[in-house]
C-alpha positions as YAML, in Angstrom:
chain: A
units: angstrom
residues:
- id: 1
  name: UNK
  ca: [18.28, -27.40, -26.46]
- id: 2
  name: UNK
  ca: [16.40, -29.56, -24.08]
- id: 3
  name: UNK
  ca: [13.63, -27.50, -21.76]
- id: 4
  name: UNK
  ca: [12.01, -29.03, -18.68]
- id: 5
  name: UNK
  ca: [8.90, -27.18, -17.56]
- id: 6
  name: UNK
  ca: [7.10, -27.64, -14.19]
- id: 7
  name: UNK
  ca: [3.16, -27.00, -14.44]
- id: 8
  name: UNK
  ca: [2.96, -27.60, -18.11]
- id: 9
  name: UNK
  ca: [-0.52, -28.50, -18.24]
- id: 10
  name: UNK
  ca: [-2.32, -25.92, -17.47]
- id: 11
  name: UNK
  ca: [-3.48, -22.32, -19.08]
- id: 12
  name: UNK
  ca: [0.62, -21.08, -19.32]
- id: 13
  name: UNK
  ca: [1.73, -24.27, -19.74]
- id: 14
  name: UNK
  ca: [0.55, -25.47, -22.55]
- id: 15
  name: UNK
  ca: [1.09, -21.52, -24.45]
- id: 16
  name: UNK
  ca: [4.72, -22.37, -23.27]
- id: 17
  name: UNK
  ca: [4.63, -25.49, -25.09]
- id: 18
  name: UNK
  ca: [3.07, -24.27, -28.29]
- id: 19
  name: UNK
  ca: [5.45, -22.12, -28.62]
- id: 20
  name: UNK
  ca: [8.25, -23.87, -27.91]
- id: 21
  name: UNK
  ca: [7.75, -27.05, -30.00]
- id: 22
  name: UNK
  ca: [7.87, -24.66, -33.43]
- id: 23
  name: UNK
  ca: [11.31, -23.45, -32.19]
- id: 24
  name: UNK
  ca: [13.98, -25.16, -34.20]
- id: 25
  name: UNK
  ca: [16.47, -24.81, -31.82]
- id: 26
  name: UNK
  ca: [14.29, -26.84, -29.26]
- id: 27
  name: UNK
  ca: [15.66, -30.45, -29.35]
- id: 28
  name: UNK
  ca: [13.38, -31.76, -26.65]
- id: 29
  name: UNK
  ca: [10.96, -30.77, -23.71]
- id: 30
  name: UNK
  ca: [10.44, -32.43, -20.43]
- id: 31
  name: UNK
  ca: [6.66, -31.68, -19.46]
- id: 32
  name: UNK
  ca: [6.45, -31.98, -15.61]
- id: 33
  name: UNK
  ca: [2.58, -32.04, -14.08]
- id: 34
  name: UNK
  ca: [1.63, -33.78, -11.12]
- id: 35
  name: UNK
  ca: [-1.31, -35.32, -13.15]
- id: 36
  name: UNK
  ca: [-0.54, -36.16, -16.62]
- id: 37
  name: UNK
  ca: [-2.21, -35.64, -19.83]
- id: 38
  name: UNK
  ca: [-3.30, -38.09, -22.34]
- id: 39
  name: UNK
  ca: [-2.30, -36.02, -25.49]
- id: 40
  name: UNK
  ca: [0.90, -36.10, -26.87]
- id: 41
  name: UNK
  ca: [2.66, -33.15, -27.72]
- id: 42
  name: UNK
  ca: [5.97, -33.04, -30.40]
- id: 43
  name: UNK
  ca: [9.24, -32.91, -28.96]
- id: 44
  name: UNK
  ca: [7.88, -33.87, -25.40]
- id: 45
  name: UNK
  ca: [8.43, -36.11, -22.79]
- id: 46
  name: UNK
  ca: [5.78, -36.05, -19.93]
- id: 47
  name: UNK
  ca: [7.10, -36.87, -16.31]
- id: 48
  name: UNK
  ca: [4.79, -37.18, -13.07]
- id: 49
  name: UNK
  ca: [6.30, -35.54, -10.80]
- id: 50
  name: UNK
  ca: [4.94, -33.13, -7.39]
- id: 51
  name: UNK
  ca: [6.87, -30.34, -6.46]
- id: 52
  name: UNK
  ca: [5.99, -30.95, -3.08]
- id: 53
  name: UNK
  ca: [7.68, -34.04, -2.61]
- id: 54
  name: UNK
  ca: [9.14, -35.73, -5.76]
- id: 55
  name: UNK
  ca: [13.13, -35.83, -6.46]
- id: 56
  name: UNK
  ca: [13.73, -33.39, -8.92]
- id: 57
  name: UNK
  ca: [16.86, -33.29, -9.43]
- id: 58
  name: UNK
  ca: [17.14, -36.88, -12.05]
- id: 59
  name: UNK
  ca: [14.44, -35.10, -13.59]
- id: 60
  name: UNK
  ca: [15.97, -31.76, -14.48]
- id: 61
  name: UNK
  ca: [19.51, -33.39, -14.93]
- id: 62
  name: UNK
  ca: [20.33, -32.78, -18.73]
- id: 63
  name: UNK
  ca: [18.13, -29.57, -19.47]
- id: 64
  name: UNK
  ca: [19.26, -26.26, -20.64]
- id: 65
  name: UNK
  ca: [16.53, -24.41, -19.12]
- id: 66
  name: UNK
  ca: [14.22, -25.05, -16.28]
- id: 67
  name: UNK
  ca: [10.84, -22.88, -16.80]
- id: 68
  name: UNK
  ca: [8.98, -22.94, -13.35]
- id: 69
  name: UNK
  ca: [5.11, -22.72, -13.72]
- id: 70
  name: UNK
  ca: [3.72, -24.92, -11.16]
- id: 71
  name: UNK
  ca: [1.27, -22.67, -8.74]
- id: 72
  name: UNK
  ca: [-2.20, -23.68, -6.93]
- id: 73
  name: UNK
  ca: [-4.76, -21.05, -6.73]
- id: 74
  name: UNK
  ca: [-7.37, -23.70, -4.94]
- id: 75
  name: UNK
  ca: [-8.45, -25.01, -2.80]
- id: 76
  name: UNK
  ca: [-8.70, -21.70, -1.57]
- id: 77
  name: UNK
  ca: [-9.98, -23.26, 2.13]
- id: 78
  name: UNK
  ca: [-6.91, -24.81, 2.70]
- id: 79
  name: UNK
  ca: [-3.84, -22.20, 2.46]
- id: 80
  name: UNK
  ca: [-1.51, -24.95, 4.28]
- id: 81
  name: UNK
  ca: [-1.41, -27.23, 1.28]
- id: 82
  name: UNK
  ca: [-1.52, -24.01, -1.22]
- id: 83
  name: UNK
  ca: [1.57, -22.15, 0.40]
- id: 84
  name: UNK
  ca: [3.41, -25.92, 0.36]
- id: 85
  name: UNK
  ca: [3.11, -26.00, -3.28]
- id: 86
  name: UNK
  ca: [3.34, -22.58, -4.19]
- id: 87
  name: UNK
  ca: [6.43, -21.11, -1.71]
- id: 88
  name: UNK
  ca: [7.81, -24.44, -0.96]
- id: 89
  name: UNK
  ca: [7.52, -26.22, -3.78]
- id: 90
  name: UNK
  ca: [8.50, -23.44, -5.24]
- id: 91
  name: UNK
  ca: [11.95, -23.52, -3.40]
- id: 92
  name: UNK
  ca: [12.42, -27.46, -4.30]
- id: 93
  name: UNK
  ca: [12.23, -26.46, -7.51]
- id: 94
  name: UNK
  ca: [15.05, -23.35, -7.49]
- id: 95
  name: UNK
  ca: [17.31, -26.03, -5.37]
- id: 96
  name: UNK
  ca: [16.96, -28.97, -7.26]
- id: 97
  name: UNK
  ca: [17.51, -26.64, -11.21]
- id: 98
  name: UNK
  ca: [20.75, -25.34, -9.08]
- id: 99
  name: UNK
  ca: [22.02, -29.47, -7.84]
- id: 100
  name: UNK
  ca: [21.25, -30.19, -11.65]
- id: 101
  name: UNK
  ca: [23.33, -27.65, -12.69]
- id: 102
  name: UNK
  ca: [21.00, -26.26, -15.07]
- id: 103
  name: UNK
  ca: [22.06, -23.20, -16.57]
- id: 104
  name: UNK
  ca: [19.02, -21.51, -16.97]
- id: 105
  name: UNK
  ca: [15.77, -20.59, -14.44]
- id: 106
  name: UNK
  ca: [12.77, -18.94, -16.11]
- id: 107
  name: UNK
  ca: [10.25, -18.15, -13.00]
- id: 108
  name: UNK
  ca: [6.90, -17.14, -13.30]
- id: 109
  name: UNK
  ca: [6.34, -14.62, -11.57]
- id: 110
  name: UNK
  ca: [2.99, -12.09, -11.68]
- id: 111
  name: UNK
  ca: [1.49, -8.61, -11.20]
- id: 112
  name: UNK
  ca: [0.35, -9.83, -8.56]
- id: 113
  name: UNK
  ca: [3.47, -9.78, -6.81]
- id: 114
  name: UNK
  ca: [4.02, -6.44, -6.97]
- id: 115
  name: UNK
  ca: [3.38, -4.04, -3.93]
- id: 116
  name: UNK
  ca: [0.48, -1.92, -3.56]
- id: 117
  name: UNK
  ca: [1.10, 0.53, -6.64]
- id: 118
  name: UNK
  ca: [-0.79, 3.53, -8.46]
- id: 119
  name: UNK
  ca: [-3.32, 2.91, -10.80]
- id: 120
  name: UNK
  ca: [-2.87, 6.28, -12.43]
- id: 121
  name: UNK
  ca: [0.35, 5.70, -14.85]
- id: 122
  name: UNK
  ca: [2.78, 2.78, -14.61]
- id: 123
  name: UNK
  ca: [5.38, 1.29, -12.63]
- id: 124
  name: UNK
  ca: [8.61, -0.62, -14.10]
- id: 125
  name: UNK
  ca: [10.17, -3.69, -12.88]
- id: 126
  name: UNK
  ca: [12.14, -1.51, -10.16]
- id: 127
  name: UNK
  ca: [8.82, -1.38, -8.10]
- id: 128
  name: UNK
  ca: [8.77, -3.59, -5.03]
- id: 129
  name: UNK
  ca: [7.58, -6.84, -5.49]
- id: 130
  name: UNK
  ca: [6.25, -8.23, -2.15]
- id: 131
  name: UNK
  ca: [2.65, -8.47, -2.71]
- id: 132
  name: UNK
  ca: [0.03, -7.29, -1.29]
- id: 133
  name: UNK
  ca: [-0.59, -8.77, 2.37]
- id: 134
  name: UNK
  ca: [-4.27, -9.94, 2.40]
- id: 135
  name: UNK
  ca: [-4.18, -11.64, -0.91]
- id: 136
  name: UNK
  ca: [-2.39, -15.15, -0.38]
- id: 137
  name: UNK
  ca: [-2.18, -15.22, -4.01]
- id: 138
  name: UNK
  ca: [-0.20, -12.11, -3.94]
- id: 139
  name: UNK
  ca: [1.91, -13.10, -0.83]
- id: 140
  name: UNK
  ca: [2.91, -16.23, -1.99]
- id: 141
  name: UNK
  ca: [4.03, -14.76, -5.31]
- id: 142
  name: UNK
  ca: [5.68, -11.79, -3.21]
- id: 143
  name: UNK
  ca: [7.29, -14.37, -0.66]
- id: 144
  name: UNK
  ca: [9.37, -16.41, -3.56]
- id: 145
  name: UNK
  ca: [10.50, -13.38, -4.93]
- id: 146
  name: UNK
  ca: [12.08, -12.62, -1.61]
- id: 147
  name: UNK
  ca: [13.30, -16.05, -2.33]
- id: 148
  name: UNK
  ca: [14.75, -15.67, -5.64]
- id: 149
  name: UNK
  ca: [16.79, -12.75, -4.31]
- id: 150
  name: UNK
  ca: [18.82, -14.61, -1.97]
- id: 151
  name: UNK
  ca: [18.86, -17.38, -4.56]
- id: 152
  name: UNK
  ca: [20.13, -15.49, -7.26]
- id: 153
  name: UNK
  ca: [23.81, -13.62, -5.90]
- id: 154
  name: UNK
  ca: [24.20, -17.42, -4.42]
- id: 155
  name: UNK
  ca: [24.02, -19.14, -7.55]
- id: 156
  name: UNK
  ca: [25.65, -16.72, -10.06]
- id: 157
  name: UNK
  ca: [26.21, -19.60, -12.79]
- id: 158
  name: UNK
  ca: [22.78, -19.68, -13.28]
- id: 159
  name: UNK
  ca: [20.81, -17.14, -15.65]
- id: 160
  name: UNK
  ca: [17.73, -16.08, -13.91]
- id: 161
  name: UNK
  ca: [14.50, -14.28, -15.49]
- id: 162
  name: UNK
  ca: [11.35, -13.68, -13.73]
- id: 163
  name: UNK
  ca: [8.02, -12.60, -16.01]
- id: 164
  name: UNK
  ca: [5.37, -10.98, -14.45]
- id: 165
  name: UNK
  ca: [2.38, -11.16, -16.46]
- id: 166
  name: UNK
  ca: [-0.79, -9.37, -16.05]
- id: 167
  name: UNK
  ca: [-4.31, -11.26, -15.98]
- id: 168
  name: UNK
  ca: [-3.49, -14.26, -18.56]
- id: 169
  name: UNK
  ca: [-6.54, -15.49, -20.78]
- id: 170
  name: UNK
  ca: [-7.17, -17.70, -23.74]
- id: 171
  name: UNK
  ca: [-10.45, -19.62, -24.69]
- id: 172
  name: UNK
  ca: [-8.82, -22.93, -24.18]
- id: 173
  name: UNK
  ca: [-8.70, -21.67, -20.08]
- id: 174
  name: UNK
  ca: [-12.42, -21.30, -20.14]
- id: 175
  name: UNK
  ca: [-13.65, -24.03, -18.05]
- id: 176
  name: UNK
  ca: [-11.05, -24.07, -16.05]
- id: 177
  name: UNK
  ca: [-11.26, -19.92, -14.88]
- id: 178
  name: UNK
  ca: [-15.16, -20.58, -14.38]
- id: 179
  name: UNK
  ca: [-13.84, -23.29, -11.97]
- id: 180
  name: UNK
  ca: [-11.03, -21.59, -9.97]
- id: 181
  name: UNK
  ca: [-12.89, -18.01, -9.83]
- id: 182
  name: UNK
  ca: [-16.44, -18.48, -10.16]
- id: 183
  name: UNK
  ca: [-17.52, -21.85, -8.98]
- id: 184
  name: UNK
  ca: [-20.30, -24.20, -9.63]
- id: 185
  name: UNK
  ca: [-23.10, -22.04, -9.91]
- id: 186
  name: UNK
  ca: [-22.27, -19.53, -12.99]
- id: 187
  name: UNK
  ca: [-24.53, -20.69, -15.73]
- id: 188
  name: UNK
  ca: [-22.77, -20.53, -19.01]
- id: 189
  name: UNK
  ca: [-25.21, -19.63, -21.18]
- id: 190
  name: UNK
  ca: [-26.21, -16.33, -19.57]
- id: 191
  name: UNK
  ca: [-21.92, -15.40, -20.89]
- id: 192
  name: UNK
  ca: [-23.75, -13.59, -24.22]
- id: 193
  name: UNK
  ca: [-23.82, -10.21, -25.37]
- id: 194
  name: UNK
  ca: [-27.06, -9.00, -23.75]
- id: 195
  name: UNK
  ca: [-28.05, -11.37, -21.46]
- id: 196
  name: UNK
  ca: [-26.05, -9.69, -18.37]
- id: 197
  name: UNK
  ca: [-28.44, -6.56, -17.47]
- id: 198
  name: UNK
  ca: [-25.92, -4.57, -15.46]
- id: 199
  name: UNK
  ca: [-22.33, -5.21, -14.21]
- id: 200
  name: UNK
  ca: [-20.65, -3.45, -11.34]
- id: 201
  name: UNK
  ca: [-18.66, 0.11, -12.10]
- id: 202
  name: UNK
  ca: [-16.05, -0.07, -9.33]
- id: 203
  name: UNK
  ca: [-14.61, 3.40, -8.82]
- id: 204
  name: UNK
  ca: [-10.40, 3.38, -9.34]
- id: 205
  name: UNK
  ca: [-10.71, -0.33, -10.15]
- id: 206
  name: UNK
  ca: [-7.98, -0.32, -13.37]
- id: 207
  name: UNK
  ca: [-6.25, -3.45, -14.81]
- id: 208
  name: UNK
  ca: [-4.60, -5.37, -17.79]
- id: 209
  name: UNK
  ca: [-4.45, -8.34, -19.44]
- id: 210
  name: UNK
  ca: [-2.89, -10.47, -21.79]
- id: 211
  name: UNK
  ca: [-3.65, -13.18, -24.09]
- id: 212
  name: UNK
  ca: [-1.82, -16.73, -23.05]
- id: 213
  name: UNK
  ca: [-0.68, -17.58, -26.19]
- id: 214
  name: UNK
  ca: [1.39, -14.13, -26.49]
- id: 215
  name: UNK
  ca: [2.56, -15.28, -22.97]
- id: 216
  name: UNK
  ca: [3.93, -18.42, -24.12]
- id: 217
  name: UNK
  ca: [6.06, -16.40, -26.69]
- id: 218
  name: UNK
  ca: [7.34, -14.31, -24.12]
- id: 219
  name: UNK
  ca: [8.47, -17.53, -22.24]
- id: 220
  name: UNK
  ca: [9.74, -18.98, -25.02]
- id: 221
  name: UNK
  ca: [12.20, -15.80, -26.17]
- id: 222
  name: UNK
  ca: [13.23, -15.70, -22.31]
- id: 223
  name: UNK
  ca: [14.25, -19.32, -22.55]
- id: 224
  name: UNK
  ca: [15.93, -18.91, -25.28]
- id: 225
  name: UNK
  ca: [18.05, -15.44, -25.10]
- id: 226
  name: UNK
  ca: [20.56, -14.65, -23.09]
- id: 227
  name: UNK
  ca: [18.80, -12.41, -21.13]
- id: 228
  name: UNK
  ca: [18.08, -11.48, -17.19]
- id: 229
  name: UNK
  ca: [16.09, -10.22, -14.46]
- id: 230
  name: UNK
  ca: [12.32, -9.77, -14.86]
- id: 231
  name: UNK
  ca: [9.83, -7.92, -17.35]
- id: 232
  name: UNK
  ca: [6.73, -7.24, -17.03]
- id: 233
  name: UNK
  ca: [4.23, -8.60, -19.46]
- id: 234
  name: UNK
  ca: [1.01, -6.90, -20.97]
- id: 235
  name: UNK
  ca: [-1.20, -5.68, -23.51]
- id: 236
  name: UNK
  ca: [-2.85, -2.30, -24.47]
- id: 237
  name: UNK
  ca: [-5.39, -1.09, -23.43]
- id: 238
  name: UNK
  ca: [-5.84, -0.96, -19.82]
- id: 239
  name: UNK
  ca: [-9.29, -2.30, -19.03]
- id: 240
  name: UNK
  ca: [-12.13, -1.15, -16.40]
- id: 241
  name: UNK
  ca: [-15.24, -2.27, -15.99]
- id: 242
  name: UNK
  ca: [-17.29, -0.04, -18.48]
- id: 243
  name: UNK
  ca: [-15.46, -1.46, -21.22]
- id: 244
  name: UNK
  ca: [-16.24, -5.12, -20.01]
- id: 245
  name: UNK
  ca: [-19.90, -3.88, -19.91]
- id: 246
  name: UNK
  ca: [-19.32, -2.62, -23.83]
- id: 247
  name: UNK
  ca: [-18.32, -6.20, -24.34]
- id: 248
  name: UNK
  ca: [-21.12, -8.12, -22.88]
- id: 249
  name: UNK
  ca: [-23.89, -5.29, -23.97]
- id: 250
  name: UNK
  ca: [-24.65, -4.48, -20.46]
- id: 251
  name: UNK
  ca: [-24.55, -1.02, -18.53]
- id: 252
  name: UNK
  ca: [-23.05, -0.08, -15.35]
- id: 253
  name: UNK
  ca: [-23.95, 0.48, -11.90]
- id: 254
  name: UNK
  ca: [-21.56, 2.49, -9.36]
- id: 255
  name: UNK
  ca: [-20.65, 0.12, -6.44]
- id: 256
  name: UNK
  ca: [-18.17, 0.88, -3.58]
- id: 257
  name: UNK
  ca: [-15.15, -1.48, -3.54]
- id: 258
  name: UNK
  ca: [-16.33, -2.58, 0.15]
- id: 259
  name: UNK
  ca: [-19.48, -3.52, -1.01]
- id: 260
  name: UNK
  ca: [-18.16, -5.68, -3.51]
- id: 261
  name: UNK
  ca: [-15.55, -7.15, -1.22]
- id: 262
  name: UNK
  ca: [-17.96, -7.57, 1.47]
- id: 263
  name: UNK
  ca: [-19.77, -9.53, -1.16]
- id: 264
  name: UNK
  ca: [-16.99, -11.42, -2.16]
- id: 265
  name: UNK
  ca: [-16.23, -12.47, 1.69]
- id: 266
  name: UNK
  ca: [-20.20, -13.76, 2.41]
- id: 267
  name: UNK
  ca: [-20.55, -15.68, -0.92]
- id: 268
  name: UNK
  ca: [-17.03, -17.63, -0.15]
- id: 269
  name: UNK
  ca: [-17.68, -18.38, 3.67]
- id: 270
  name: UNK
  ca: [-21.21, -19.50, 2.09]
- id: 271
  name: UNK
  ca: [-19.38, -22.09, -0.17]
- id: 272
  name: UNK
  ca: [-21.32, -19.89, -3.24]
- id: 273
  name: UNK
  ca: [-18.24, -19.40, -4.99]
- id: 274
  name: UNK
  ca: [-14.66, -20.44, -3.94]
- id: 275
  name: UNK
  ca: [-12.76, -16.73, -4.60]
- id: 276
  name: UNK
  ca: [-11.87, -15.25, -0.94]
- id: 277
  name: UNK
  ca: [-12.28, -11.69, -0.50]
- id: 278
  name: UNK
  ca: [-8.42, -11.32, -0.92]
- id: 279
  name: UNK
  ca: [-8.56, -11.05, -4.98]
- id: 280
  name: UNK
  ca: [-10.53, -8.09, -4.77]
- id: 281
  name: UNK
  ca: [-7.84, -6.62, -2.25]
- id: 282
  name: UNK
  ca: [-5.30, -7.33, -5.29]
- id: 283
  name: UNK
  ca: [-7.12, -6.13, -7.84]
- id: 284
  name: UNK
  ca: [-7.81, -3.12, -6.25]
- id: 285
  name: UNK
  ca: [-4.34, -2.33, -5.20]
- id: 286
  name: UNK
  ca: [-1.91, -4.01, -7.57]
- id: 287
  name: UNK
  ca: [-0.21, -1.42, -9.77]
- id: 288
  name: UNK
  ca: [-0.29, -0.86, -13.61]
- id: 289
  name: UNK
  ca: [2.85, -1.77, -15.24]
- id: 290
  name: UNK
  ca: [5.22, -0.34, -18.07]
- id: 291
  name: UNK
  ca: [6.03, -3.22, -19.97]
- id: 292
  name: UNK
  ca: [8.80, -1.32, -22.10]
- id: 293
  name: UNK
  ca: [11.62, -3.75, -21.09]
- id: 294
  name: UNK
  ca: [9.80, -6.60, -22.34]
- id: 295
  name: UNK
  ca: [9.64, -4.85, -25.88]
- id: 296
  name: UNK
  ca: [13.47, -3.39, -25.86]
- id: 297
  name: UNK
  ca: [15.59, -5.93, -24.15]
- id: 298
  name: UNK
  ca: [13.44, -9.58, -24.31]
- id: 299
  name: UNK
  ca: [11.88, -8.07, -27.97]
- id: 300
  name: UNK
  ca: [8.42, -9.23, -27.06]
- id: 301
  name: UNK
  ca: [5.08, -7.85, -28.44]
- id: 302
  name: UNK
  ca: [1.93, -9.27, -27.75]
- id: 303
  name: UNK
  ca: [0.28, -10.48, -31.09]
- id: 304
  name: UNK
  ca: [-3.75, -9.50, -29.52]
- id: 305
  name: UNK
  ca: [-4.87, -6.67, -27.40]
- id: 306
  name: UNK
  ca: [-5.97, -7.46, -23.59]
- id: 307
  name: UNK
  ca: [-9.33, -6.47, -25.52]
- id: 308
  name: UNK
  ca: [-9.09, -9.59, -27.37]
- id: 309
  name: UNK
  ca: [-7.89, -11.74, -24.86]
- id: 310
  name: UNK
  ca: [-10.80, -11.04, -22.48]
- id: 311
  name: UNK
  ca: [-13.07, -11.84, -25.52]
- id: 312
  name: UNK
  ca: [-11.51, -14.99, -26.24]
- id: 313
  name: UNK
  ca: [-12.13, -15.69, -22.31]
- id: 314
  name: UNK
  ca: [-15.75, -14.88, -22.38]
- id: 315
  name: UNK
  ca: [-16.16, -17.38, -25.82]
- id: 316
  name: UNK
  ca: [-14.49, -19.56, -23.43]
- id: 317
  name: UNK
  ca: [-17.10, -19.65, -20.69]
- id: 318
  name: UNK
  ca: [-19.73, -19.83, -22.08]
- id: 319
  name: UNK
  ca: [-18.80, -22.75, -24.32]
- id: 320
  name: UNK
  ca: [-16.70, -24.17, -21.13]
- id: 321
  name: UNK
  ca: [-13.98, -24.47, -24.00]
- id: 322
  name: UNK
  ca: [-10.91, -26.07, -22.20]
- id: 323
  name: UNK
  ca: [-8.07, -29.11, -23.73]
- id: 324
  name: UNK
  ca: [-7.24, -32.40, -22.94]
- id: 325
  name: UNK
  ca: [-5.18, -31.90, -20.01]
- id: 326
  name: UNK
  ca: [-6.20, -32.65, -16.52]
- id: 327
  name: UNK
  ca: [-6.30, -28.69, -15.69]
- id: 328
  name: UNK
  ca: [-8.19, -27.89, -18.49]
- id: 329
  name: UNK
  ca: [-10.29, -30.52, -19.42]
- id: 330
  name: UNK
  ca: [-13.96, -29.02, -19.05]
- id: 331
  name: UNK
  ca: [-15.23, -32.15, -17.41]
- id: 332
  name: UNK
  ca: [-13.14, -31.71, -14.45]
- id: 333
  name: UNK
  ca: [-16.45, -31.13, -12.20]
- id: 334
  name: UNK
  ca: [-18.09, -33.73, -13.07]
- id: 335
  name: UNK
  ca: [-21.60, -34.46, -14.40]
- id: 336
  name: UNK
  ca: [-24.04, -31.02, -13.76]
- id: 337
  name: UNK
  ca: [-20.28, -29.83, -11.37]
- id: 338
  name: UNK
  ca: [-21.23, -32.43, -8.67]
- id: 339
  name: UNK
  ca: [-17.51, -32.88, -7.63]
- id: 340
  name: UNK
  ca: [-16.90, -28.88, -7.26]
- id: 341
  name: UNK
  ca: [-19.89, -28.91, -5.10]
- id: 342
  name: UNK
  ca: [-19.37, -31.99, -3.26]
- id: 343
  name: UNK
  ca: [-16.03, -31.28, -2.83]
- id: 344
  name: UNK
  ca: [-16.56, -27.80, -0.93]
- id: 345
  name: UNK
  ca: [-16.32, -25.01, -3.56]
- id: 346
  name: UNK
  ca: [-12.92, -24.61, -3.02]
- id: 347
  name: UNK
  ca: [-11.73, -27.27, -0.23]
- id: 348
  name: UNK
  ca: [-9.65, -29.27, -2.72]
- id: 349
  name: UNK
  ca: [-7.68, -29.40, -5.75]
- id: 350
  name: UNK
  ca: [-9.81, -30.04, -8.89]
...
């Protein structure tokens, strides 16, 4: 089986490929990142190639699968170029798998997408998915699942899954998570058990997570079963602040959602950090989700608990842990992060 996968570089991507280059019945993998890696991987061939503008159809020609990963979450300052990769690109991708007649479309897909939902109990994969309007993460994700359902009754040769993962973390994403979320001016070293005083308690604030490498799995057993539709992906437990405090050794202090977006919005139009107040709209109102389907018809189980995966993040940044891939690679900044501050803090792609 031959599997060509867009965004394989990065935190996903490379889960994807670990788990795909033990699978026997994997003959071959196309890797497709708009800036390639020097590392080689088994099995793979690496192709540069922008979903924004590159033909893709000679490039997904020949392969059995087409797993779509490619997504840009900065620069966060310039939502034209962002909603060209993420929506339109996004389409190029969908139309070029279906001139290529590849048989196969795994899309990835997020919590994020879903609708404002209850954070009391859990929604399936029935709930809307249109995201949540002043996240552009979330509409973006929501937009090209309005996509996929036109796409999918016009193209009924092709099998079509969409996974919808919660918050995805590994150590190996590290560097690259301080980068995106937190910006230039998070010191590492105060990441240790104790160090951090107090963290913020924010009242109804609920979420999940999952570790990347159980992610990957769930990618690969969607490639490679004939299955359909999407599933939601996640650990146990569901996480809130006070147990991210019991991680770190710190204690909680009460503060109101608006205060903490309010933050959020002065410290990005500051150029502080490069998250816009948006994410905090999305966590706040993205739903829990039931990930029974995943376990009954794709036969997934996550391996480590959303406890573990946050853990493994917070080893990752404070060591700024990443891998040799352009994404990842924990020298992306440059020497003492002069490029993320020169740059903007979130005015271009790192």
């Amino acid at each position: 089986m031959r599997i060509a996968i867009t965004g394989a570089t990065g935190n996903v991507g490379t889960s994807v490929l670990n788990a795909l280059v033990d699978d026997p019945a994997v003959d071959s993998i196309v890797g497709i990142a708009r800036r390639l890696p020097t590392s080689r991987v088994p099995k793979t061939t690496w192709v540069a190639a922008d979903v924004t503008e590159s033909d893709l159809v000679p490039i997904l020609s020949g392969a059995d699968v087409v797993i779509h990963l490619a997504w840009l979450i900065q620069p966060s300052r310039d939502l034209e170029l962002v909603r060209r990769t993420n929506v339109d690109g996004s389409i190029r991708v969908f139309e070029a798998a279906a001139a290529a007649k590849v048989p196969a479309l795994v899309y990835a897909s997020s919590v994020g997408a879903y609708s404002p939902g209850p954070k009391e109990g859990t929604v399936d994969e029935s709930w809307p998915a249109r995201g949540i309007a002043t996240s552009f993460y979330s509409r973006h994700k929501g937009e090209v699942e309005a996509v996929l359902d036109e796409f999918e009754p016009a193209h009924p040769e092709m099998r079509i899954v969409r996974l919808r993962p919660a918050l995805i973390f590994k150590k190996e994403s590290g560097a690259e998570v301080r980068r995106l979320f937190f910006g230039p001016f998070l010191p590492n070293r105060i990441l240790r058990r104790g160090w951090i005083p107090v963290i913020p308690n924010i009242p109804g604030l609920r979420f999940q997570a999952v570790h990347s490498l159980d992610v990957g799995e769930a990618y690969r057993l969607a490639a490679m079963q004939d299955v359909r539709g999407a599933f939601n992906i996640t650990a146990d437990p569901i996480l809130d602040f006070p147990t991210i405090a019991e991680i770190l050794g710190a204690r909680v202090v009460r503060v109101s959602p608006r205060v903490v977006r309010a933050g959020a919005n002065i410290t990005w139009k500051l150029r502080l950090q490069p998250t816009p107040p948006g994410w905090v709209d999305m966590a706040m109102q993205a739903p829990l989700m039931d990930g029974t389907r995943a376990t009954t018809e794709l036969g997934w189980k996550p391996t480590r608990t959303s406890i573990d995966a946050v853990k493994d993040l917070i080893d990752g940044l404070r060591e700024s842990a990443g891998l040799d891939t352009p994404p990842l690679d924990p020298h992306a900044g440059g020497r003492l992060r002069h490029r993320e501050i020169t740059s903007g803090v979130g005015s271009r792609q790192m």
